[in-house]
MOPAC internal coordinates of N, CA, C and O (Angstrom, degrees):
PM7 1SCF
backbone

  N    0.0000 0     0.00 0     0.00 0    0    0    0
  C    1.4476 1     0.00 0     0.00 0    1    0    0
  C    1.5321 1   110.50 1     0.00 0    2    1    0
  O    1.2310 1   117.24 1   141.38 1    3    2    1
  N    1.2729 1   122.85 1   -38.62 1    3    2    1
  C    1.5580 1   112.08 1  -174.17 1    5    3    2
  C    1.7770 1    99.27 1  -105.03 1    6    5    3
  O    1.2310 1   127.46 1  -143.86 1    7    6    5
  N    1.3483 1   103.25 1    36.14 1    7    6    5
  C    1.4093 1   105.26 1   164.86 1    9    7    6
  C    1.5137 1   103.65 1  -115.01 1   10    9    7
  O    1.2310 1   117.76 1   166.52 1   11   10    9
  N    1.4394 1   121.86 1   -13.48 1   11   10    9
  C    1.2013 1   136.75 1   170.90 1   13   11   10
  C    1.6211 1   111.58 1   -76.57 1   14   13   11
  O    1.2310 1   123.87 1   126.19 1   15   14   13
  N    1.4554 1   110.18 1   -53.81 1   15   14   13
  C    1.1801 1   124.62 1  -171.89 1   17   15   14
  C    1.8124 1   108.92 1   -64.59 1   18   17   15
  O    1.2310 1   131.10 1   152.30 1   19   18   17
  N    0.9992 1    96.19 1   -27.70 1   19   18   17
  C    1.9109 1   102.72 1   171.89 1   21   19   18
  C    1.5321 1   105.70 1   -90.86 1   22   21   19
  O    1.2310 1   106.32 1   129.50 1   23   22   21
  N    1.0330 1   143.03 1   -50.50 1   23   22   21
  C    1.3886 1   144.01 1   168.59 1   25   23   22
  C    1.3916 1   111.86 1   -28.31 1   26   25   23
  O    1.2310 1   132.75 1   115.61 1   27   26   25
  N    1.4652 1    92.97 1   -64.39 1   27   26   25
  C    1.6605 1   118.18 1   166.47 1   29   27   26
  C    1.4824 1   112.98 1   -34.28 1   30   29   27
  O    1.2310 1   112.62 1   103.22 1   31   30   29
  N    1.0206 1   131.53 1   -76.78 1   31   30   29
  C    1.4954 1   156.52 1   159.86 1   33   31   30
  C    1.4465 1   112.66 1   -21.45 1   34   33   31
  O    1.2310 1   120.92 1   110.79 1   35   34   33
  N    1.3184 1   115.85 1   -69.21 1   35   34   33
  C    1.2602 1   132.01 1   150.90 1   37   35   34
  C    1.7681 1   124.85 1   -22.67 1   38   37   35
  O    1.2310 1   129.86 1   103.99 1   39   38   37
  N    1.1778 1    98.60 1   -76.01 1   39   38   37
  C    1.7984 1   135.91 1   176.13 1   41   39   38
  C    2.0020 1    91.12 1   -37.62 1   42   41   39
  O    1.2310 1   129.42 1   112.86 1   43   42   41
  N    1.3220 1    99.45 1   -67.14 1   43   42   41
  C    1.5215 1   116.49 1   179.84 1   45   43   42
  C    1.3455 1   116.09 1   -41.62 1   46   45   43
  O    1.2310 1   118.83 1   119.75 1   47   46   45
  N    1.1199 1   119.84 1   -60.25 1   47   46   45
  C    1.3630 1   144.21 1  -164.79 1   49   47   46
  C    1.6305 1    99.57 1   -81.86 1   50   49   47
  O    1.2310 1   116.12 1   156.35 1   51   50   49
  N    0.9382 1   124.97 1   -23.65 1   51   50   49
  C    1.9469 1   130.77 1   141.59 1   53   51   50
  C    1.3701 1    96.16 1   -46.34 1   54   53   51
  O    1.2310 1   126.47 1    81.76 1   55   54   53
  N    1.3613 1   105.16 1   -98.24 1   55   54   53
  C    1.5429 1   108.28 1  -157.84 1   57   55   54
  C    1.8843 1   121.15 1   -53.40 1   58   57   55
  O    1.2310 1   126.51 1  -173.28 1   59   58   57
  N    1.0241 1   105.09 1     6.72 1   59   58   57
  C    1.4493 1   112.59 1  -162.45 1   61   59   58
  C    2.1197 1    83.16 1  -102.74 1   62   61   59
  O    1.2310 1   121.32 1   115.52 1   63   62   61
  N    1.3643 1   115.09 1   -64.48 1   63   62   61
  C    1.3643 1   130.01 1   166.87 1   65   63   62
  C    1.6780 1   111.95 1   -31.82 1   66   65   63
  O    1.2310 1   123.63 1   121.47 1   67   66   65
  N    1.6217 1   110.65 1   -58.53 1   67   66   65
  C    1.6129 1   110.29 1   167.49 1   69   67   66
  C    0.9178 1   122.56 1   -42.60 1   70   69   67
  O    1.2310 1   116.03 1   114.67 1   71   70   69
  N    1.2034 1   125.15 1   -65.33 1   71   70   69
  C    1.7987 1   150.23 1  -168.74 1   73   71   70
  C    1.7483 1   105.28 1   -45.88 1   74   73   71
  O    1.2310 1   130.24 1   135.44 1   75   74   73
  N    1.8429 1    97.85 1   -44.56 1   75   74   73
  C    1.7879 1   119.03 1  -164.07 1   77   75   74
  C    1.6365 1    90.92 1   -76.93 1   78   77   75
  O    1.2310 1   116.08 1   132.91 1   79   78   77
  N    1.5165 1   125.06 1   -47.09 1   79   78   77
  C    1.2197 1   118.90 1  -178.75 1   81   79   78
  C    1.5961 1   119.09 1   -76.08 1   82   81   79
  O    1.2310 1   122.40 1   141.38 1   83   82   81
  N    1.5174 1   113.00 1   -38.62 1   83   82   81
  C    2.0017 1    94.20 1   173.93 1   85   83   82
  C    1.4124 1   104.57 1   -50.07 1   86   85   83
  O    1.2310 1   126.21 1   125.90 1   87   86   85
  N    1.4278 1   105.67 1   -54.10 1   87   86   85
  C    1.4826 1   111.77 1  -168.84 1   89   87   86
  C    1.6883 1   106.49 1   -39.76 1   90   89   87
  O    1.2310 1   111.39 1    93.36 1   91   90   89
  N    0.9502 1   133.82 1   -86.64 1   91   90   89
  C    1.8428 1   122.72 1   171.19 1   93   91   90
  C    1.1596 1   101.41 1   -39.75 1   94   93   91
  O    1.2310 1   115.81 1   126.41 1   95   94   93
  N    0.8235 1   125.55 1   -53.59 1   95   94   93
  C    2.0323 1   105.76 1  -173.41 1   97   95   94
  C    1.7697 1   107.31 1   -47.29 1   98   97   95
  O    1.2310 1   122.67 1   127.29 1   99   98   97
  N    1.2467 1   112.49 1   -52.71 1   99   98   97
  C    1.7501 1    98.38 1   178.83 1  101   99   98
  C    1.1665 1   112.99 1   -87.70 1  102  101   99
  O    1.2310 1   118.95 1  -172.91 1  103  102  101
  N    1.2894 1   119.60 1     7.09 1  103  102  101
  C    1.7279 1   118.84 1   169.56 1  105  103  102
  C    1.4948 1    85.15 1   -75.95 1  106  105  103
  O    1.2310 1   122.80 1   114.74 1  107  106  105
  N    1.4085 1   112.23 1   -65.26 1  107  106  105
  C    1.8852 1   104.78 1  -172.62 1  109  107  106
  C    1.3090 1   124.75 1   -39.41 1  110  109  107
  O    1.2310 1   126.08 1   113.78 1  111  110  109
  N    1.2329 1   105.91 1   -66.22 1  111  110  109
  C    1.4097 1   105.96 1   165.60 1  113  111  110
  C    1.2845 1   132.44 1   -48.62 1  114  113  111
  O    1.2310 1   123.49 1   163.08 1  115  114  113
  N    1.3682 1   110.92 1   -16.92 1  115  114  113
  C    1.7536 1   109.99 1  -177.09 1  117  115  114
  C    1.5444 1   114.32 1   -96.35 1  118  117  115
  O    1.2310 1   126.12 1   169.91 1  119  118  117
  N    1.6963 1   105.84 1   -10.09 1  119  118  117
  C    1.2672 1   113.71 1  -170.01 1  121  119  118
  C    2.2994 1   111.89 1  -112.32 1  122  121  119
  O    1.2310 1   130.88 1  -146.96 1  123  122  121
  N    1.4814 1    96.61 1    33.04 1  123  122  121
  C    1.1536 1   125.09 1  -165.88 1  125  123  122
  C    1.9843 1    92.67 1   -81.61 1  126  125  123
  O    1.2310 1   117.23 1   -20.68 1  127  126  125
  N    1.2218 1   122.87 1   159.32 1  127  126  125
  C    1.9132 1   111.63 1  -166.27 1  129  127  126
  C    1.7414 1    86.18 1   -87.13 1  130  129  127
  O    1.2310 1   118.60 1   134.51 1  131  130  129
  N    1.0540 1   120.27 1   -45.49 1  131  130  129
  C    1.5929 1   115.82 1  -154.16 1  133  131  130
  C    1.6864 1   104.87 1  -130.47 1  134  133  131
  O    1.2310 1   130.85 1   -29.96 1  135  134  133
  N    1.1360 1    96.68 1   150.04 1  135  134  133
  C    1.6493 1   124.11 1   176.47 1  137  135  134
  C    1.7675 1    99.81 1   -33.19 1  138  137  135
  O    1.2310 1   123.80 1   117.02 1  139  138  137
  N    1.6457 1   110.31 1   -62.98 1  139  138  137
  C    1.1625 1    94.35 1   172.95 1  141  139  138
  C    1.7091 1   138.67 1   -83.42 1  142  141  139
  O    1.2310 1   129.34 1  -165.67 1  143  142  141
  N    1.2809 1    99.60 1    14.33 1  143  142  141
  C    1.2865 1   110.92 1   170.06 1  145  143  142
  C    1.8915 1   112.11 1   -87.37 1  146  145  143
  O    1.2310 1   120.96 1   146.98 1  147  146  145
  N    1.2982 1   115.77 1   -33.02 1  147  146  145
  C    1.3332 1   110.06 1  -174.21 1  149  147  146
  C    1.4448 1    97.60 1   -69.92 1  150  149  147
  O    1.2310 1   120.18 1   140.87 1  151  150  149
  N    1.3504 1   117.27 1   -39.13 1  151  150  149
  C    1.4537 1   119.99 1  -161.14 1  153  151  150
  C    1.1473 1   120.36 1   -77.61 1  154  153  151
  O    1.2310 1   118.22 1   171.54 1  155  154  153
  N    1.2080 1   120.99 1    -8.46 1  155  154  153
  C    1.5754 1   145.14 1   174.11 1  157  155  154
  C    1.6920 1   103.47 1   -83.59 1  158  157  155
  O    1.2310 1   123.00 1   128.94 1  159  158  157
  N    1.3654 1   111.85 1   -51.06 1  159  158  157
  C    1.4729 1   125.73 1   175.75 1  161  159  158
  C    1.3345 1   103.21 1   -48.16 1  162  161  159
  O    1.2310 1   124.45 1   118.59 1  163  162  161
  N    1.6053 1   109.07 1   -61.41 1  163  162  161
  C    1.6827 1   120.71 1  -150.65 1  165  163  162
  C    1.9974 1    81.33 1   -55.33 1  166  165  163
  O    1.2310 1   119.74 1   132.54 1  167  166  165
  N    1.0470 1   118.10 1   -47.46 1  167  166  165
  C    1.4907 1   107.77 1  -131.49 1  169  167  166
  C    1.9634 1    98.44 1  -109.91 1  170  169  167
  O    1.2310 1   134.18 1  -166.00 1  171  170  169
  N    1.3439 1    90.18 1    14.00 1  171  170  169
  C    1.9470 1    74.49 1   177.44 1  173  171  170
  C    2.0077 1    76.40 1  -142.21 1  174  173  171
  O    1.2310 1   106.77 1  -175.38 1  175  174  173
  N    1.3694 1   142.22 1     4.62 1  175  174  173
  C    1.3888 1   137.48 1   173.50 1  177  175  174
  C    1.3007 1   103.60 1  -128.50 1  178  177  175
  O    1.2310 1   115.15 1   121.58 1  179  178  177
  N    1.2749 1   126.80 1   -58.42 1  179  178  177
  C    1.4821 1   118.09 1  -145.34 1  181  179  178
  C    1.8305 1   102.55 1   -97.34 1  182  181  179
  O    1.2310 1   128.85 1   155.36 1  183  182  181
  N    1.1789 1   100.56 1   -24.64 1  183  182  181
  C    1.9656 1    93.75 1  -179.82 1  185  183  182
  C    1.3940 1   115.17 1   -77.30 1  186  185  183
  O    1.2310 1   118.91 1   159.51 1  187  186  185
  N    1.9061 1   119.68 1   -20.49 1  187  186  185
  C    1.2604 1   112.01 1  -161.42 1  189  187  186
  C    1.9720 1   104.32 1  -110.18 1  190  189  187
  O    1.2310 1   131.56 1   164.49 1  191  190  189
  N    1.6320 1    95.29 1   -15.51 1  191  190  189
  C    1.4852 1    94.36 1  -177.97 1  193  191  190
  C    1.3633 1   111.60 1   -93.16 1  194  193  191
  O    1.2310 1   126.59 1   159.84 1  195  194  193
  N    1.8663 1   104.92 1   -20.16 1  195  194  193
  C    1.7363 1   102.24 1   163.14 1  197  195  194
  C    1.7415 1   130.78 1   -68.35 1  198  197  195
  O    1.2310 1   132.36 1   161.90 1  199  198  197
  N    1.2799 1    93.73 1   -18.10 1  199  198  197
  C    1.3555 1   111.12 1  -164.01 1  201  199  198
  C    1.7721 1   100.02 1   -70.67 1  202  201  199
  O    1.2310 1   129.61 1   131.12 1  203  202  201
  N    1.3152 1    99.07 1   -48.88 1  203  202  201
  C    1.8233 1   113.64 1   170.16 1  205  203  202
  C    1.1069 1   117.18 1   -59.43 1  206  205  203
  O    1.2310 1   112.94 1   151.83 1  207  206  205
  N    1.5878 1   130.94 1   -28.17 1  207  206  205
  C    1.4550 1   140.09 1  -162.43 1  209  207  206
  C    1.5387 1    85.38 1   -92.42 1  210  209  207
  O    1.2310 1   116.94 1   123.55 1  211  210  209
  N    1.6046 1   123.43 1   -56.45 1  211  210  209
  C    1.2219 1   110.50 1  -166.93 1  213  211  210
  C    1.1425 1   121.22 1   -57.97 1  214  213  211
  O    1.2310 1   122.25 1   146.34 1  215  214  213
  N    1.8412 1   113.29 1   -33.66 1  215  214  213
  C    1.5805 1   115.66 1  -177.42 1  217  215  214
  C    1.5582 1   114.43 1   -65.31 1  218  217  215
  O    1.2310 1   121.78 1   159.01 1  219  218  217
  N    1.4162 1   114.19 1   -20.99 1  219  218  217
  C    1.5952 1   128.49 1  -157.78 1  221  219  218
  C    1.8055 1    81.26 1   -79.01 1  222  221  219
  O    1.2310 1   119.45 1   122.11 1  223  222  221
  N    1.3361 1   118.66 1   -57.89 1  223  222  221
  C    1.3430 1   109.89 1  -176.16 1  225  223  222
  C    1.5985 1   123.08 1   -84.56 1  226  225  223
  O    1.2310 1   122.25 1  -138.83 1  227  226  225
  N    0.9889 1   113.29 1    41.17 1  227  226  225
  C    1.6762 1   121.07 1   170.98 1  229  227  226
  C    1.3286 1    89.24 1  -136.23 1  230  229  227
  O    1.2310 1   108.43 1   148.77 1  231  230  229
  N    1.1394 1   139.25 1   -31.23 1  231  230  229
  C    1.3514 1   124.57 1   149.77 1  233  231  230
  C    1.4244 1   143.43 1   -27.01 1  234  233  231
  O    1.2310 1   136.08 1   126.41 1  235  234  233
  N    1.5828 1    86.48 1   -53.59 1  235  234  233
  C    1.5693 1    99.61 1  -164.72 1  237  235  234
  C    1.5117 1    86.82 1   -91.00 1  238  237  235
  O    1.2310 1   124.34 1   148.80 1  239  238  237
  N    1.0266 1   109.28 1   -31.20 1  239  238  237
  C    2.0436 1    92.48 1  -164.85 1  241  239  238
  C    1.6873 1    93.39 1   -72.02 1  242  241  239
  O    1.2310 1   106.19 1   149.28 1  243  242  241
  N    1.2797 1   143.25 1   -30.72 1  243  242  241
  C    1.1884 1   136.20 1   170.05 1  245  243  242
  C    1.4460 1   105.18 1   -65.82 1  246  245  243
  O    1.2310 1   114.08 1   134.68 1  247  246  245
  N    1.1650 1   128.81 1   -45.32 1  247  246  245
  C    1.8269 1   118.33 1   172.97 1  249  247  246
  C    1.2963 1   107.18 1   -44.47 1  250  249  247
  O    1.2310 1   119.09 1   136.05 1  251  250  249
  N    1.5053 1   119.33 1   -43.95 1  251  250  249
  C    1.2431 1   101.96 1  -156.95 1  253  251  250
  C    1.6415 1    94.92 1   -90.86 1  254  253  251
  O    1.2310 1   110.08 1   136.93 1  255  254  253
  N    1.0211 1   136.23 1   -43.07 1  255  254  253
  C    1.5790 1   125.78 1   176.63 1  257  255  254
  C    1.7318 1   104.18 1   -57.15 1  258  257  255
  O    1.2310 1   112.69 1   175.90 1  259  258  257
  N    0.8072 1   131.41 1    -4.10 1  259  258  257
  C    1.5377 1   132.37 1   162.29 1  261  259  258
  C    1.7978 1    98.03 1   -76.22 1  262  261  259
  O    1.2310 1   121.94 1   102.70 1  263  262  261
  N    1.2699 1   113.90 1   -77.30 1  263  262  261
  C    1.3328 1    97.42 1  -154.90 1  265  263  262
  C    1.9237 1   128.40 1   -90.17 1  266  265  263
  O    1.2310 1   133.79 1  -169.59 1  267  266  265
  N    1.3742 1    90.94 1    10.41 1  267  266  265
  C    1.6308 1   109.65 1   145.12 1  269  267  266
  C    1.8466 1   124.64 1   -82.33 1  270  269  267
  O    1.2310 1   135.32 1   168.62 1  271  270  269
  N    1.1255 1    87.96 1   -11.38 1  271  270  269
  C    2.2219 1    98.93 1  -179.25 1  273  271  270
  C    1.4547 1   100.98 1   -60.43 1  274  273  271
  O    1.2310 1   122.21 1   -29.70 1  275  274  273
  N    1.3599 1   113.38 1   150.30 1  275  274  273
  C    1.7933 1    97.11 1   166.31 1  277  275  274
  C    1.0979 1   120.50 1   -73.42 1  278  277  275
  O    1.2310 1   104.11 1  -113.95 1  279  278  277
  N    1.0891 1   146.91 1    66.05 1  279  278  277
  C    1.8072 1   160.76 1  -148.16 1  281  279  278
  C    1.2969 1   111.80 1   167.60 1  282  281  279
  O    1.2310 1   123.93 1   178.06 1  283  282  281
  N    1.6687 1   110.07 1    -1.94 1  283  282  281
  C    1.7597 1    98.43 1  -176.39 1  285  283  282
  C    1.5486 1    98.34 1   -93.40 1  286  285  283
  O    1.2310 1   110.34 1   162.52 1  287  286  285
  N    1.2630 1   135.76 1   -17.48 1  287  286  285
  C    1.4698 1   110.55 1  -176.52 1  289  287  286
  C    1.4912 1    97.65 1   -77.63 1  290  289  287
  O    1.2310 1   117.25 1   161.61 1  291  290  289
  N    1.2473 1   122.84 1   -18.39 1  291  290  289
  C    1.5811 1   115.06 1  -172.28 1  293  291  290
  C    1.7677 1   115.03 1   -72.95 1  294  293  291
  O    1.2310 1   131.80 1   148.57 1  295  294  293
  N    1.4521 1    94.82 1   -31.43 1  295  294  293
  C    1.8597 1   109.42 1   174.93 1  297  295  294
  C    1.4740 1    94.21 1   -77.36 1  298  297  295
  O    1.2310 1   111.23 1   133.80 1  299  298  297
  N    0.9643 1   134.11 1   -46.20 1  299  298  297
  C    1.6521 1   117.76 1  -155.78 1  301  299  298
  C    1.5342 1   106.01 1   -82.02 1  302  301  299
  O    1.2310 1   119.31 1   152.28 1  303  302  301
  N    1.2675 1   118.92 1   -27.72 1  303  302  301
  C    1.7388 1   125.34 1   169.04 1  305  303  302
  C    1.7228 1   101.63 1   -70.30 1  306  305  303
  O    1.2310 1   122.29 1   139.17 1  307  306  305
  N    1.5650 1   113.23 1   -40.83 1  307  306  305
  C    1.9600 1   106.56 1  -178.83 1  309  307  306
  C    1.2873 1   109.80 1   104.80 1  310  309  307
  O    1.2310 1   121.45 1  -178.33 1  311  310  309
  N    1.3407 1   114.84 1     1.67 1  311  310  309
  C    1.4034 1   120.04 1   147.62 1  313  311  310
  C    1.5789 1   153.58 1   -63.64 1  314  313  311
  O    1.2310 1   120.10 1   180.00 1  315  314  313

């Protein structure tokens, strides 16, 4: 149980970190001088490093609905 409860914690502190990083990523991008500067941003910074941030957090929110399932103490021991 408090191998869950730290996972948990952990898991959180991902998605809490994602959320903190898109968020500056479209502050950056939004705070670019000219039209073609954001659009240069959006499309060689902000589409390919969000795309990773988003996968990092569909990740973790599936980790953590994994090891709250009734089968997660059995995966997290390797049984």
């Amino acid at each position: 149980m408090l191998l869950q409860l730290s996972l948990t914690f952990v898991g959180l502190l991902v998605c809490v970190g994602d959320v903190a990083a898109l968020a500056t990523l479209l502050t950056w991008q939004e705070r670019a001088a000219d039209p073609v500067s954001r659009r240069q941003r959006l499309l060689t910074g902000v589409l390919p490093v969000s795309s990773l941030l988003l996968l990092l957090l569909l990740g973790a929110v599936f980790f953590l609905m994994m090891i709250w399932s009734p089968q997660g103490a059995e995966v997290l021991i390797g049984g």
